[in-house]
C-alpha positions as CSV (number, residue, x, y, z in Angstrom):
1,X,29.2,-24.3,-18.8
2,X,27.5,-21.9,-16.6
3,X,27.8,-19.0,-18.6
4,X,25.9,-21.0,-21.2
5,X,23.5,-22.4,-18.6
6,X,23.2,-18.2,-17.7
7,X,22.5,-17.1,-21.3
8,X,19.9,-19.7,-22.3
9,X,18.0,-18.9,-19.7
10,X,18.1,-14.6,-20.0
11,X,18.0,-15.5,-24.0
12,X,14.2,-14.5,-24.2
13,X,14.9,-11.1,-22.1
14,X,17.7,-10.1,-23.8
15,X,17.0,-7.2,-26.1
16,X,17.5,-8.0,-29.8
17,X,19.7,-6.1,-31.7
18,X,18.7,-4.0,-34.5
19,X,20.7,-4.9,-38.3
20,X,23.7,-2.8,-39.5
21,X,22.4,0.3,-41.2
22,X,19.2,0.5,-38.7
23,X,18.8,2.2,-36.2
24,X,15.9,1.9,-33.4
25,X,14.9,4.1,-30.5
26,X,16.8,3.6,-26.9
27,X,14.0,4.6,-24.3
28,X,14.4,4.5,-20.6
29,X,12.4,1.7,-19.0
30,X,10.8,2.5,-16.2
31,X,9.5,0.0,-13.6
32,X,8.2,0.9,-9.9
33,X,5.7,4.1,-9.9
34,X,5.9,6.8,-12.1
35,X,3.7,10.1,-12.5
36,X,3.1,11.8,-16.0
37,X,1.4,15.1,-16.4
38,X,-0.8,16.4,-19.8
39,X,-0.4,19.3,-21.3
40,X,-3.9,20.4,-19.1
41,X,-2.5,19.7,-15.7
42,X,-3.7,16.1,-15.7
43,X,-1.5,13.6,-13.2
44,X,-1.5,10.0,-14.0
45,X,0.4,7.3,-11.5
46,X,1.4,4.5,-13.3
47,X,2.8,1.2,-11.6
48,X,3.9,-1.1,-14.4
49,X,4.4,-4.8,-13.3
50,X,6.9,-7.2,-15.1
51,X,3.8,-8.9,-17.3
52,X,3.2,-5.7,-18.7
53,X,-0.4,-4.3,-16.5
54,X,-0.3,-1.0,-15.9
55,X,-2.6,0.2,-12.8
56,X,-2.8,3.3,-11.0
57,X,-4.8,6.3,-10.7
58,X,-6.0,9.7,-12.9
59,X,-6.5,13.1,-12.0
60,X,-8.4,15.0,-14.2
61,X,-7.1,18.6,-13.8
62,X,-8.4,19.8,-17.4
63,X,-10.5,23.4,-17.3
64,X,-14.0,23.5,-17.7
65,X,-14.4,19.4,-16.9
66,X,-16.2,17.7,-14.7
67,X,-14.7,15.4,-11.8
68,X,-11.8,17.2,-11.2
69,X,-9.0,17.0,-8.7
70,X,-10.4,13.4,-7.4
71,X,-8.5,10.4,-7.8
72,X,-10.2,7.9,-10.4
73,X,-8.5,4.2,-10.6
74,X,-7.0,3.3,-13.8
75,X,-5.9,0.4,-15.2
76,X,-4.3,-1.2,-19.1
77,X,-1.5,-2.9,-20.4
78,X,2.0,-2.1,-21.6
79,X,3.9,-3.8,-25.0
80,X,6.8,-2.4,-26.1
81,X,5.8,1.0,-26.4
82,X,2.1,0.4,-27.2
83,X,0.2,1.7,-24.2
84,X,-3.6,1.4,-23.7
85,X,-5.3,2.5,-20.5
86,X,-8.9,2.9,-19.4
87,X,-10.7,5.5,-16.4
88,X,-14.2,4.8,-15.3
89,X,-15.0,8.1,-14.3
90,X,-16.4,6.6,-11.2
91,X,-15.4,5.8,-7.0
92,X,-17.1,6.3,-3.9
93,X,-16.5,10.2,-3.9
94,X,-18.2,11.0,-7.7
95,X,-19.8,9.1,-10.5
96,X,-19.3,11.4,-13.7
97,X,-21.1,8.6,-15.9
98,X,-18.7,8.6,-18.3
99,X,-15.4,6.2,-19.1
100,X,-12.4,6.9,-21.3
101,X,-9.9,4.6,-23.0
102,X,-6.6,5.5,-24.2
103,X,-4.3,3.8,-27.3
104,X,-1.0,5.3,-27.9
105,X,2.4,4.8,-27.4
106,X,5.7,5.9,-25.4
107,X,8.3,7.7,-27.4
108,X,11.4,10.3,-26.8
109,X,10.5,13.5,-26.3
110,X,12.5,16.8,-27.1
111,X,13.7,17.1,-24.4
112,X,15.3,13.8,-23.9
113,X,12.7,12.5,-21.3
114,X,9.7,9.9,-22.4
115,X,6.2,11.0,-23.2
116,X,3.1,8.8,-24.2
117,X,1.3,10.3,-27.2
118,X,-2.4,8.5,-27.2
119,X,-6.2,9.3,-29.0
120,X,-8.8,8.7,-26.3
121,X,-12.5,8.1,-26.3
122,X,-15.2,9.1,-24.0
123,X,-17.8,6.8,-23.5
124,X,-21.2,7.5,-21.6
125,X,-21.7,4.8,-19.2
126,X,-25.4,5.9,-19.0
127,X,-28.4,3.2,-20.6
128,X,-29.6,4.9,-23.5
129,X,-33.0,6.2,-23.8
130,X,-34.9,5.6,-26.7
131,X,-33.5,3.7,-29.6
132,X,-29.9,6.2,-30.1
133,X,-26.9,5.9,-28.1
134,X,-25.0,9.2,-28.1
135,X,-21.9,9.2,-30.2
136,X,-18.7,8.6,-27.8
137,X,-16.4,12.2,-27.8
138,X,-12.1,11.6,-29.2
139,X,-9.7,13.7,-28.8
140,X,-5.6,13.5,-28.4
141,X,-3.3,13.4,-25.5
142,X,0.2,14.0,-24.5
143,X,1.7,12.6,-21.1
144,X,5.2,13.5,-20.4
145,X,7.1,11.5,-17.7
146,X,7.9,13.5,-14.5
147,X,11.9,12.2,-13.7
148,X,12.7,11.0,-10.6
149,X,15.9,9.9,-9.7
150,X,16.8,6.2,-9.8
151,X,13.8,5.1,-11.6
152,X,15.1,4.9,-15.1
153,X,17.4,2.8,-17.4
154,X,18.2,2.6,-20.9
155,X,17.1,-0.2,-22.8
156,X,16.6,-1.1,-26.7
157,X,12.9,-1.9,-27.6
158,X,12.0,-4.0,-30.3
């Protein structure tokens, strides 16, 4: 009796599993703080709590951009591997007048670790003047996960 009392109530955590003949990606969950890097330097600290928000910080480390090497608080949302983060390029060292979203998602990378492949958008956060609001700038980003011991297990996502 209490093993069924047990698995009714994990039943809605449990991961489901996929049907014969499919096959679906086993990526380490991560929980606690974790730090991803961009292909430009960038650093991102990431604490993900069990509903899913994601808040931390960004450090823009990228050539030739403004704001760089200051800490800029960040915060989103995690489901499944859909990931979506925003920056407001804005604290009480530096106001760049600009904010950036992010939409992507976590996936394996080559090298066996986790990486988050997301298209941003840069915003002005500036009123326009005059009747035109300059068009917001896009691009693409890749984060890969910097391992630290003990903060990763495998799990199945749907």
């Amino acid at each position: 009796m209490a093993a069924f009392l047990l698995a009714t109530c994990l039943w809605p955590t449990v991961p489901h599993a996929a049907p014969a003949g499919e096959t679906k990606p086993v990526l380490p969950a991560f929980s606690g703080t974790t730090t991803w890097v961009n292909r430009h330097g960038s650093i991102m600290v990431l604490d993900l709590g069990q509903d899913g928000e994601l808040r931390g910080y960004f450090v823009n480390n990228a050539p030739g951009k403004g704001c760089r090497g200051i800490p800029y608080d960040l915060s989103g949302h995690m489901l499944g591997e859909a990931v979506d983060f925003h920056v407001r390029w804005r604290n009480g060292v530096a106001d760049c007048l600009t904010e950036t979203e992010w939409h992507g998602h976590m996936q394996p990378s080559r090298n066996g670790g986790l990486e988050i492949v997301a298209k941003w958008q840069r915003r002005s956060t500036l009123a326009p003047i005059g009747a035109r609001k300059p068009m917001p700038q896009t691009g693409s980003d890749l984060f890969t996960l910097q391992v630290t011991t003990g903060l990763q297990s495998q799990i199945e996502i749907d």
